[in-house]
mmCIF file of the N, C-alpha and C atoms, coordinates in Angstrom:
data_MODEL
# 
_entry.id   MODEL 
# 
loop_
_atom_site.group_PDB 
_atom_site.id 
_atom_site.type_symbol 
_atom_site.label_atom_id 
_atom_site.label_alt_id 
_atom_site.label_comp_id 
_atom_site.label_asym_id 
_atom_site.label_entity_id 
_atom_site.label_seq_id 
_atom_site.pdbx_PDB_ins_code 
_atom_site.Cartn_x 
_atom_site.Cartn_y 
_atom_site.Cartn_z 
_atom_site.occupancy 
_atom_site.B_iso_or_equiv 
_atom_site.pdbx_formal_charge 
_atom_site.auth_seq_id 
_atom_site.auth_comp_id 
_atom_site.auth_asym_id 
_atom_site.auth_atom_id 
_atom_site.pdbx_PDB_model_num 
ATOM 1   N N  . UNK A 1 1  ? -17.895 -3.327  -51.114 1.00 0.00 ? 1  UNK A N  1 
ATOM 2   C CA . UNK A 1 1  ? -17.672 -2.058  -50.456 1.00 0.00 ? 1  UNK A CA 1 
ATOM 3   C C  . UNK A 1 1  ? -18.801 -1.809  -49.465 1.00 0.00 ? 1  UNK A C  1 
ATOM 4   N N  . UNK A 1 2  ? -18.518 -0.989  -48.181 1.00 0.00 ? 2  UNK A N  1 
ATOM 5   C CA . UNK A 1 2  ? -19.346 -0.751  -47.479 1.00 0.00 ? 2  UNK A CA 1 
ATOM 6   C C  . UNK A 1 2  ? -18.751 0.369   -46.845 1.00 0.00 ? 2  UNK A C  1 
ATOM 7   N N  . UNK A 1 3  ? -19.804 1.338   -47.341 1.00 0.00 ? 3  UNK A N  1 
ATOM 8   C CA . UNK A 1 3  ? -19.643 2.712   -46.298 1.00 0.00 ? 3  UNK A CA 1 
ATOM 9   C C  . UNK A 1 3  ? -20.265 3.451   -45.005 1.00 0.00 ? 3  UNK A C  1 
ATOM 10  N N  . UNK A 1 4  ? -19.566 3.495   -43.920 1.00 0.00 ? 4  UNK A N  1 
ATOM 11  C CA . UNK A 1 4  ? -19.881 3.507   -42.715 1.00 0.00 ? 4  UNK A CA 1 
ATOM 12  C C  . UNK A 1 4  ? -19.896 5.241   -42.725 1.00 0.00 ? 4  UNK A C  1 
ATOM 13  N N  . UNK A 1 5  ? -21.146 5.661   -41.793 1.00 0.00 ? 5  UNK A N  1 
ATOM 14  C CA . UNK A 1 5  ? -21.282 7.099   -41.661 1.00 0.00 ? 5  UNK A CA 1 
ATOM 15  C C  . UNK A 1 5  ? -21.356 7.221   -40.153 1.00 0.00 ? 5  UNK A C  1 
ATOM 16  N N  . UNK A 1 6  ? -20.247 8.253   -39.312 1.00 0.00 ? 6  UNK A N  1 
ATOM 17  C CA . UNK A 1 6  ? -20.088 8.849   -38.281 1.00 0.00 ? 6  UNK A CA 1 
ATOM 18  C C  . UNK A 1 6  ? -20.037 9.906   -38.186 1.00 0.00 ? 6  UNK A C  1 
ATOM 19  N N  . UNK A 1 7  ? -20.382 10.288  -36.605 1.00 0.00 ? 7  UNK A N  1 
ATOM 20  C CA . UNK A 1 7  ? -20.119 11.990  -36.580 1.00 0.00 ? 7  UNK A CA 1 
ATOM 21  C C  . UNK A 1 7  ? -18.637 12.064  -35.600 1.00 0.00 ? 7  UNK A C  1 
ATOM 22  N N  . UNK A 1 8  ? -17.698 12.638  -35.771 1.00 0.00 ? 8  UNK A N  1 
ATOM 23  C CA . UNK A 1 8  ? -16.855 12.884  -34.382 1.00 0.00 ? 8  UNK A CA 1 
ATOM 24  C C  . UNK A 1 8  ? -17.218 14.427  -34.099 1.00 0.00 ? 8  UNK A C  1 
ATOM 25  N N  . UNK A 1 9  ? -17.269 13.573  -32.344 1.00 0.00 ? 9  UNK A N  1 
ATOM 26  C CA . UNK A 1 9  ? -17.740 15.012  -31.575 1.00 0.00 ? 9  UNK A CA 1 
ATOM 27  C C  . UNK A 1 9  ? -16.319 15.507  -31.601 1.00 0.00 ? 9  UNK A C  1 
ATOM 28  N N  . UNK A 1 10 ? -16.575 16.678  -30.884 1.00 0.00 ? 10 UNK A N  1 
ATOM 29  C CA . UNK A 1 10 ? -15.594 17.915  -29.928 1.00 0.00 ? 10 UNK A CA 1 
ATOM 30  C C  . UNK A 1 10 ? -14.172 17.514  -29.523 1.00 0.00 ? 10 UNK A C  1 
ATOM 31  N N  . UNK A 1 11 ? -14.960 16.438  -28.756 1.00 0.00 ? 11 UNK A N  1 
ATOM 32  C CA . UNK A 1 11 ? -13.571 15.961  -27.414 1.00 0.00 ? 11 UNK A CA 1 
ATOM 33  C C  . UNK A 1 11 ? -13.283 14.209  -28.357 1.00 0.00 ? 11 UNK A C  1 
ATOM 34  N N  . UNK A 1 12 ? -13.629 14.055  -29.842 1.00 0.00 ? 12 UNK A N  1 
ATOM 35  C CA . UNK A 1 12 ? -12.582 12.796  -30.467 1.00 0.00 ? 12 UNK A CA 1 
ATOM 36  C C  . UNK A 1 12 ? -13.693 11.804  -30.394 1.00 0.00 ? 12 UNK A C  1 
ATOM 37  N N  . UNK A 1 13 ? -14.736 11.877  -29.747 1.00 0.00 ? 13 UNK A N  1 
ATOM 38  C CA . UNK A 1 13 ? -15.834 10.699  -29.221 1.00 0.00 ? 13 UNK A CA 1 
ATOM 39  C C  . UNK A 1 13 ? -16.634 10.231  -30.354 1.00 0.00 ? 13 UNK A C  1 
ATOM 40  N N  . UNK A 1 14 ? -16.825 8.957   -31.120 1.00 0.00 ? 14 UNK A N  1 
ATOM 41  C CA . UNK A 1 14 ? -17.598 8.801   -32.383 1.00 0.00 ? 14 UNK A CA 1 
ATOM 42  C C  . UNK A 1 14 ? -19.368 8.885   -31.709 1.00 0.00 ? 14 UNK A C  1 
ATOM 43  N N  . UNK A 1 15 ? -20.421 9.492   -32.741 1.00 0.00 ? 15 UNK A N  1 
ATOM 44  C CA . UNK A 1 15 ? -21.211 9.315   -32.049 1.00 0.00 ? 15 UNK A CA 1 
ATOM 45  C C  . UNK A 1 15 ? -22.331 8.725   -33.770 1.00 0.00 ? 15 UNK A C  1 
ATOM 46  N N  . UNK A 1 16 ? -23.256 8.297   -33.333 1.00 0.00 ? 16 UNK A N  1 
ATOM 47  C CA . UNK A 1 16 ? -24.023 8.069   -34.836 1.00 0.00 ? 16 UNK A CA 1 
ATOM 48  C C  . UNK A 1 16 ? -23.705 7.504   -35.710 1.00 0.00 ? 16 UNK A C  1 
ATOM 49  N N  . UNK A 1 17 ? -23.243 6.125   -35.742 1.00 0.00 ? 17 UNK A N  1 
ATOM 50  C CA . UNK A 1 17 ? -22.579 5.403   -36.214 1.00 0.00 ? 17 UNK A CA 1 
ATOM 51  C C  . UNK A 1 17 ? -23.287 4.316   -36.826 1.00 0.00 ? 17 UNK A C  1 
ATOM 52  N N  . UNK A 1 18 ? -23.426 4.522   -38.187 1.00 0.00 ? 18 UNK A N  1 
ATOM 53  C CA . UNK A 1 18 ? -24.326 3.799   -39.101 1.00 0.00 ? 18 UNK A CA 1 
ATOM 54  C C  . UNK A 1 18 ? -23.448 3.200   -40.861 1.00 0.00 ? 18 UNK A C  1 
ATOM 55  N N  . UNK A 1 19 ? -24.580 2.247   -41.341 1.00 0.00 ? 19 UNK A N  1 
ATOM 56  C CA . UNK A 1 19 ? -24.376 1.978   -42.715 1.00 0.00 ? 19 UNK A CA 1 
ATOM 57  C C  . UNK A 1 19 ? -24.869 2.696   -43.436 1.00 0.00 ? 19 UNK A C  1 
ATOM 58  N N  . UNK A 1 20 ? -24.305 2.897   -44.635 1.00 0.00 ? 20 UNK A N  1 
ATOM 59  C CA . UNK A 1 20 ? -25.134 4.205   -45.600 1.00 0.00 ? 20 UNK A CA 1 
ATOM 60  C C  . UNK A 1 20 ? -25.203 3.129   -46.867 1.00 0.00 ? 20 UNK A C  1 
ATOM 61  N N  . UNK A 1 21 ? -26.171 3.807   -47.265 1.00 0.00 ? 21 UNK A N  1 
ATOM 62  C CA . UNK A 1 21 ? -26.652 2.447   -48.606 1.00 0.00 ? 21 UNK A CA 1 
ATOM 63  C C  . UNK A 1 21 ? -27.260 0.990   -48.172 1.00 0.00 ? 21 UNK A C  1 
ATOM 64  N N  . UNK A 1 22 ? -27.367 0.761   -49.332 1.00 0.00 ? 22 UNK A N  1 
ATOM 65  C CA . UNK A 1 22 ? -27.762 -0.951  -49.263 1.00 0.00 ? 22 UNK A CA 1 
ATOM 66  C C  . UNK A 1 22 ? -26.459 -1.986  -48.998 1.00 0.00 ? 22 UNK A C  1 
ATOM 67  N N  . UNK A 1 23 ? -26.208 -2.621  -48.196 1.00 0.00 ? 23 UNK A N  1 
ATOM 68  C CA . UNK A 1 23 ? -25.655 -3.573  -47.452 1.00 0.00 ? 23 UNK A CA 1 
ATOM 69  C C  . UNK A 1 23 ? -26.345 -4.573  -48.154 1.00 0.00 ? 23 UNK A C  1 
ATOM 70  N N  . UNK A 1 24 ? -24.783 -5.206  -48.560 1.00 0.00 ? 24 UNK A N  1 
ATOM 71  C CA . UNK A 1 24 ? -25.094 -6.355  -49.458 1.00 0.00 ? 24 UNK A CA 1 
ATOM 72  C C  . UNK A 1 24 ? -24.923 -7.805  -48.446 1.00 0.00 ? 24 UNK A C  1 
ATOM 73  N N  . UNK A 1 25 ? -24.532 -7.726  -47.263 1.00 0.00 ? 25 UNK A N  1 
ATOM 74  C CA . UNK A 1 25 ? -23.981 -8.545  -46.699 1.00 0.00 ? 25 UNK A CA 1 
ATOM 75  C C  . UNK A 1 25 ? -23.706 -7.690  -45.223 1.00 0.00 ? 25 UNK A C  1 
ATOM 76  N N  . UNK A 1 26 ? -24.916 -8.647  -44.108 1.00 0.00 ? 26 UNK A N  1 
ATOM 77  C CA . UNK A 1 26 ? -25.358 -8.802  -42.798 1.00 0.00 ? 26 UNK A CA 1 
ATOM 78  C C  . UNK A 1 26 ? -23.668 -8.613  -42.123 1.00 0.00 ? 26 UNK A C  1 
ATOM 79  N N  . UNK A 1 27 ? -23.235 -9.846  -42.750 1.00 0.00 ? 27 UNK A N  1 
ATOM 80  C CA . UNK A 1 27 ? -21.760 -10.115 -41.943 1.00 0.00 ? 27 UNK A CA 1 
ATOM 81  C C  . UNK A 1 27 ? -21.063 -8.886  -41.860 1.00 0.00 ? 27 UNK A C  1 
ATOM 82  N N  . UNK A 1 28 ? -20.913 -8.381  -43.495 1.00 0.00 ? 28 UNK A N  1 
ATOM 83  C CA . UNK A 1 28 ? -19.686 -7.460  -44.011 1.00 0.00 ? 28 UNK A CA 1 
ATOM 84  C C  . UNK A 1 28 ? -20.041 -6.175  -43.185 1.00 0.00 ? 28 UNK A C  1 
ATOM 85  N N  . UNK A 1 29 ? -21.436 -6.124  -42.873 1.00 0.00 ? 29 UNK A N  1 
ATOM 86  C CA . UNK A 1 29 ? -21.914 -4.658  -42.434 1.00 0.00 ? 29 UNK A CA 1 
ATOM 87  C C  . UNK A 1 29 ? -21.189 -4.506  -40.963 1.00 0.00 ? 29 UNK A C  1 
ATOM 88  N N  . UNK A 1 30 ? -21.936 -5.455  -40.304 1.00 0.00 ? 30 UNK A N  1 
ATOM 89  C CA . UNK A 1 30 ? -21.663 -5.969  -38.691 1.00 0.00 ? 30 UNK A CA 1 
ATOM 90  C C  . UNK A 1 30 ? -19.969 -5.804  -38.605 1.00 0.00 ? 30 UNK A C  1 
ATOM 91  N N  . UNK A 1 31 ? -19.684 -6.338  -39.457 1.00 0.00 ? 31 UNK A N  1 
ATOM 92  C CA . UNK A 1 31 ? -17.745 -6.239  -39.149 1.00 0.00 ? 31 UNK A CA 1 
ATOM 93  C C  . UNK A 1 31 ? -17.387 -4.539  -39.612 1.00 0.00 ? 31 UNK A C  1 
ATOM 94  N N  . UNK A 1 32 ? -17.726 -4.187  -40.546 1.00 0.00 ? 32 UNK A N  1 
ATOM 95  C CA . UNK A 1 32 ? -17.663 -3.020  -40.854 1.00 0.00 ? 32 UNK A CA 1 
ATOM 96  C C  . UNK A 1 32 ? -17.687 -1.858  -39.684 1.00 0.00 ? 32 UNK A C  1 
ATOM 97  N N  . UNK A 1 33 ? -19.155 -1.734  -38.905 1.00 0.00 ? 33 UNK A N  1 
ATOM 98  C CA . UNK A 1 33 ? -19.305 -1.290  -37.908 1.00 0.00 ? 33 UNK A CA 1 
ATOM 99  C C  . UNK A 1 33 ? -18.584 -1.678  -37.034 1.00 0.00 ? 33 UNK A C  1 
ATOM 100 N N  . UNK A 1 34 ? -18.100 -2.836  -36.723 1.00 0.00 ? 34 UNK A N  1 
ATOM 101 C CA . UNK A 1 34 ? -17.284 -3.148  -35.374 1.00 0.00 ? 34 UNK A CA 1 
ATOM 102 C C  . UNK A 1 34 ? -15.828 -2.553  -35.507 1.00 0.00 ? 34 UNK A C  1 
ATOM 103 N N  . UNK A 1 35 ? -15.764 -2.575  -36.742 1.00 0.00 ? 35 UNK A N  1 
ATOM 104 C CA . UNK A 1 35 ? -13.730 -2.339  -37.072 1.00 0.00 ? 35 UNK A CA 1 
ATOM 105 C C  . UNK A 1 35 ? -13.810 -0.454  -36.742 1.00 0.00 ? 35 UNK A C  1 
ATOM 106 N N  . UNK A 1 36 ? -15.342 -0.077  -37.014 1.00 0.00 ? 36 UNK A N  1 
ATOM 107 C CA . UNK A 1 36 ? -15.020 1.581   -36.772 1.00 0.00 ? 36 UNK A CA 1 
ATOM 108 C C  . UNK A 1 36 ? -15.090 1.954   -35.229 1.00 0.00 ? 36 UNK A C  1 
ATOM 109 N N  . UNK A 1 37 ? -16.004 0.974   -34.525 1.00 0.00 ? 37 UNK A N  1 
ATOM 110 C CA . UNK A 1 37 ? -16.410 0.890   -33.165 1.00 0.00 ? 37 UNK A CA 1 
ATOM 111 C C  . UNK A 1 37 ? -15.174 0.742   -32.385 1.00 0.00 ? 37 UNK A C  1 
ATOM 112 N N  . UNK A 1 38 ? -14.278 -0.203  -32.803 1.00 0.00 ? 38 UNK A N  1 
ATOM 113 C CA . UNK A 1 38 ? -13.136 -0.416  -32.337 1.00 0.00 ? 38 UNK A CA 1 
ATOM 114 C C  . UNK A 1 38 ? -11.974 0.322   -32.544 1.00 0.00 ? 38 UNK A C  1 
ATOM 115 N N  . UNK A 1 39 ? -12.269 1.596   -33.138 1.00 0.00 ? 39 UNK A N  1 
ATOM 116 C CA . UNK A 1 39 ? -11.150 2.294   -32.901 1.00 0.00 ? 39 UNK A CA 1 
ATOM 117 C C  . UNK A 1 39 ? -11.304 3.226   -32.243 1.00 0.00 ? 39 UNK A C  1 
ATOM 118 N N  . UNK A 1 40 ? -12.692 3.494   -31.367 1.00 0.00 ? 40 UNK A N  1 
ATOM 119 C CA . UNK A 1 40 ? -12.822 4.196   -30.413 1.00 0.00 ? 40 UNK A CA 1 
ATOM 120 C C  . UNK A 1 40 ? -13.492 5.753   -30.263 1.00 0.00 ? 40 UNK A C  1 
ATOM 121 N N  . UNK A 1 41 ? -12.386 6.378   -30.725 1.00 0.00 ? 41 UNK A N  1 
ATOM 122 C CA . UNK A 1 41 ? -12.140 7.924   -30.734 1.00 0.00 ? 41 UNK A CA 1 
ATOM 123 C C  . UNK A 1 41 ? -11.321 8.450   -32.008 1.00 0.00 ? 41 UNK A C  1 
ATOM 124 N N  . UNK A 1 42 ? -11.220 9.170   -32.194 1.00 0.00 ? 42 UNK A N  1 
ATOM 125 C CA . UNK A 1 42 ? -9.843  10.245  -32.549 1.00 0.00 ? 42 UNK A CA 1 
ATOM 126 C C  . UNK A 1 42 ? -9.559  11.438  -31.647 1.00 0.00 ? 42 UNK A C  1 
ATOM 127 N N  . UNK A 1 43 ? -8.404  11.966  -32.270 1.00 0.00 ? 43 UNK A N  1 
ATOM 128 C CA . UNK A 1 43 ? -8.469  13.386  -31.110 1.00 0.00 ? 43 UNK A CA 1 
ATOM 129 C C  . UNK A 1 43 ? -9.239  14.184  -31.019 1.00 0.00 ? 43 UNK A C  1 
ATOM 130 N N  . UNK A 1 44 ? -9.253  15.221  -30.157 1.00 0.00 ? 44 UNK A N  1 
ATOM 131 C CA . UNK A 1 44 ? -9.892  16.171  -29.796 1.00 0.00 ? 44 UNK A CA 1 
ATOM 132 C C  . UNK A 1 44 ? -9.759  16.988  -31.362 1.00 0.00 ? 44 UNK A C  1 
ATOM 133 N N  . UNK A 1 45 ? -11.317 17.192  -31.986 1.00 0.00 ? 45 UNK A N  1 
ATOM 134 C CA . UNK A 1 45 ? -10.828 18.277  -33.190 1.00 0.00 ? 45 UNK A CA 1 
ATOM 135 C C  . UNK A 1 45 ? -10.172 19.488  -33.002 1.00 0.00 ? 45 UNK A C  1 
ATOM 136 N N  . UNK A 1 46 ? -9.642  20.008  -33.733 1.00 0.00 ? 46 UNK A N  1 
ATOM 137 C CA . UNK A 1 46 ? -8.760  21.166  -33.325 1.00 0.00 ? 46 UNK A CA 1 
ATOM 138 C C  . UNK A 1 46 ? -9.786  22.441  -32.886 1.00 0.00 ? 46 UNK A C  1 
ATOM 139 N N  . UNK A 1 47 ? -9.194  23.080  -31.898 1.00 0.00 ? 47 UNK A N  1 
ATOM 140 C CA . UNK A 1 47 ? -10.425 24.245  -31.473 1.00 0.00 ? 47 UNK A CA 1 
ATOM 141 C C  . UNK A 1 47 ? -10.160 25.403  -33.051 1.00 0.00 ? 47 UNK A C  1 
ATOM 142 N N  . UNK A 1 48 ? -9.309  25.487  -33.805 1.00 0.00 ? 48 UNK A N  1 
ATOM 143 C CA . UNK A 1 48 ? -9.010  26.319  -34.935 1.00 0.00 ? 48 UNK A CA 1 
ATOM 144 C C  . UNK A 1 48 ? -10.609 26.046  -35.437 1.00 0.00 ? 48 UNK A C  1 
ATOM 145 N N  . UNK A 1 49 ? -10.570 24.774  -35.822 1.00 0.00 ? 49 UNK A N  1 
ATOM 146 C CA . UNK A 1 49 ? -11.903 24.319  -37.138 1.00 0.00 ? 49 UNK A CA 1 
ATOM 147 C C  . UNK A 1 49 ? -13.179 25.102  -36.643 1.00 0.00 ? 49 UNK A C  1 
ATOM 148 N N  . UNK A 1 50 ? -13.117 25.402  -35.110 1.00 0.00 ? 50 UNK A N  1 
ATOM 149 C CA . UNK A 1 50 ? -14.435 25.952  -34.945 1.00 0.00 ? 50 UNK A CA 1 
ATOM 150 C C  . UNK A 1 50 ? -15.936 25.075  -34.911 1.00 0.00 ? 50 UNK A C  1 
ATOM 151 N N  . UNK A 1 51 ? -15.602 23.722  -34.816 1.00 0.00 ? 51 UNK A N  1 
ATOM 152 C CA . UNK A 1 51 ? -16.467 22.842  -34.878 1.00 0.00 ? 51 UNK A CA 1 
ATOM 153 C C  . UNK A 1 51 ? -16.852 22.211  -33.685 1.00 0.00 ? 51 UNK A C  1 
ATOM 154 N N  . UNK A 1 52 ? -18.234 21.984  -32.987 1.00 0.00 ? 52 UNK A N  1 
ATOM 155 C CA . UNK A 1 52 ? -18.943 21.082  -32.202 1.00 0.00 ? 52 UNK A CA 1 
ATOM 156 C C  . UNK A 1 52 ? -18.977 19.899  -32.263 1.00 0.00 ? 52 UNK A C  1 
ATOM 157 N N  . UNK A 1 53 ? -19.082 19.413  -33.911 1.00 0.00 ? 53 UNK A N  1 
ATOM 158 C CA . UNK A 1 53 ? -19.008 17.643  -34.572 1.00 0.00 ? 53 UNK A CA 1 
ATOM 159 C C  . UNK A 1 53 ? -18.728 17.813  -35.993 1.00 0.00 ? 53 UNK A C  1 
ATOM 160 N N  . UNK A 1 54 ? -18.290 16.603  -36.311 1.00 0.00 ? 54 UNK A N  1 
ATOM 161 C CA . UNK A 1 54 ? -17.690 16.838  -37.827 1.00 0.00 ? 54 UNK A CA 1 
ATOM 162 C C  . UNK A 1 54 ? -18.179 15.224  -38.501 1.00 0.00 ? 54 UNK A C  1 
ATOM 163 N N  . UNK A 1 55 ? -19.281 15.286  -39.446 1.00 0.00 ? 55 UNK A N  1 
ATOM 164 C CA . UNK A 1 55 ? -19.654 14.051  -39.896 1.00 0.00 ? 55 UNK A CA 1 
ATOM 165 C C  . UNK A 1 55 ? -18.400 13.223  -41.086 1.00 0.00 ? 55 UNK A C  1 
ATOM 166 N N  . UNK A 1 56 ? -18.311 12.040  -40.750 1.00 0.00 ? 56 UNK A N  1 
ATOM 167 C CA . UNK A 1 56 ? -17.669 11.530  -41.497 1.00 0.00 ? 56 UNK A CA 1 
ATOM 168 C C  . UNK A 1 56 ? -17.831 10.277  -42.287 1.00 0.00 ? 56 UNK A C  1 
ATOM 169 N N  . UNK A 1 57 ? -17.411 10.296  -43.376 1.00 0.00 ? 57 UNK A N  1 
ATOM 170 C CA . UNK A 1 57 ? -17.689 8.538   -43.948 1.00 0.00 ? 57 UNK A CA 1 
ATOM 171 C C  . UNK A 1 57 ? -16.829 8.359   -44.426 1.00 0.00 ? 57 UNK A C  1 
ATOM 172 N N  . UNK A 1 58 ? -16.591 6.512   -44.055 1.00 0.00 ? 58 UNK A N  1 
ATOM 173 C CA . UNK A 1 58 ? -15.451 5.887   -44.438 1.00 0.00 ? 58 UNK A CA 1 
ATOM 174 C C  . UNK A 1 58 ? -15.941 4.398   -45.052 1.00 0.00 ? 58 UNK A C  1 
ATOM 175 N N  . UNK A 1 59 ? -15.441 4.590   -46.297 1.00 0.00 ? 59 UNK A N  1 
ATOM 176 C CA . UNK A 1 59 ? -15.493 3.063   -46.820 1.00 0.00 ? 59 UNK A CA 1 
ATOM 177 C C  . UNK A 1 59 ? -14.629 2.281   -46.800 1.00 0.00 ? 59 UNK A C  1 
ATOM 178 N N  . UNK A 1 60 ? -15.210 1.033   -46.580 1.00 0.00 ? 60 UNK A N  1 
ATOM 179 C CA . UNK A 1 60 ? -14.427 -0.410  -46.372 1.00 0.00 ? 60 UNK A CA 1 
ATOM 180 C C  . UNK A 1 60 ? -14.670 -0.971  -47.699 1.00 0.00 ? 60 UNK A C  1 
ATOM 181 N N  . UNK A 1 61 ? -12.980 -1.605  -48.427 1.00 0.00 ? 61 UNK A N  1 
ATOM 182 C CA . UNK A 1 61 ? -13.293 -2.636  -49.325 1.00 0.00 ? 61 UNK A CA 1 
ATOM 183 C C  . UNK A 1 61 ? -12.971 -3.790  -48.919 1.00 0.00 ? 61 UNK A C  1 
ATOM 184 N N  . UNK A 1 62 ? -13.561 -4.918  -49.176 1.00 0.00 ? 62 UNK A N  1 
ATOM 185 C CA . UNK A 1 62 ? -12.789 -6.445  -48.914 1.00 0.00 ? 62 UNK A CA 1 
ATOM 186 C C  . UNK A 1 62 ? -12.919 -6.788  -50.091 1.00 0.00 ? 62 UNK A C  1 
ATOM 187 N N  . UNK A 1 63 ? -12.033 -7.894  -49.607 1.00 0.00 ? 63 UNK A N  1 
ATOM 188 C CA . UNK A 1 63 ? -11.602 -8.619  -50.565 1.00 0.00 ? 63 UNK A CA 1 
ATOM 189 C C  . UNK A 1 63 ? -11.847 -10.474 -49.840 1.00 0.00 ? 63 UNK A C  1 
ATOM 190 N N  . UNK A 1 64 ? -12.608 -10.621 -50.968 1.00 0.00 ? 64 UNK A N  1 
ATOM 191 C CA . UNK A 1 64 ? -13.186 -11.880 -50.213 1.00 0.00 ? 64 UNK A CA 1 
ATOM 192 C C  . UNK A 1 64 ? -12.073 -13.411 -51.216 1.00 0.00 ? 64 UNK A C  1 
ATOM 193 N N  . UNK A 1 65 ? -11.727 -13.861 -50.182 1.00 0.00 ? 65 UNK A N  1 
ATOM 194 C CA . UNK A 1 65 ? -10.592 -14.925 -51.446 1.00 0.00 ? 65 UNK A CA 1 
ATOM 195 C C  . UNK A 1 65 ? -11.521 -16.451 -50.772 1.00 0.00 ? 65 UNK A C  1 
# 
């Protein structure tokens, strides 16, 4: 497992984009970060939430065969 910590801004834009914890594996981290890097954005948060940025974390499991 590896859990990746971001913030999404305002306008969907990821910004602060890190590993949280001990990283057991250089590779798994690096791909980890790239698979979140590569999805870019999300939408614009909703103007309702009242929010500037909204931190988020997402864990990755693999499965190594």
């Amino acid at each position: 497992m590896i859990t990746v910590a971001l913030t999404v801004e305002a306008d969907g834009r990821f910004s602060d984009i890190h590993l949280v914890g001990a990283d057991e594996s250089a590779l798994l981290g690096r791909g980890a970060l790239e698979a979140v890097e590569a999805l870019g954005h999300f939408r614009p948060l909703p103007a309702a939430l009242g929010l500037q940025r909204m931190p988020v974390q997402v864990t990755l499991v693999y499965k190594l065969r």
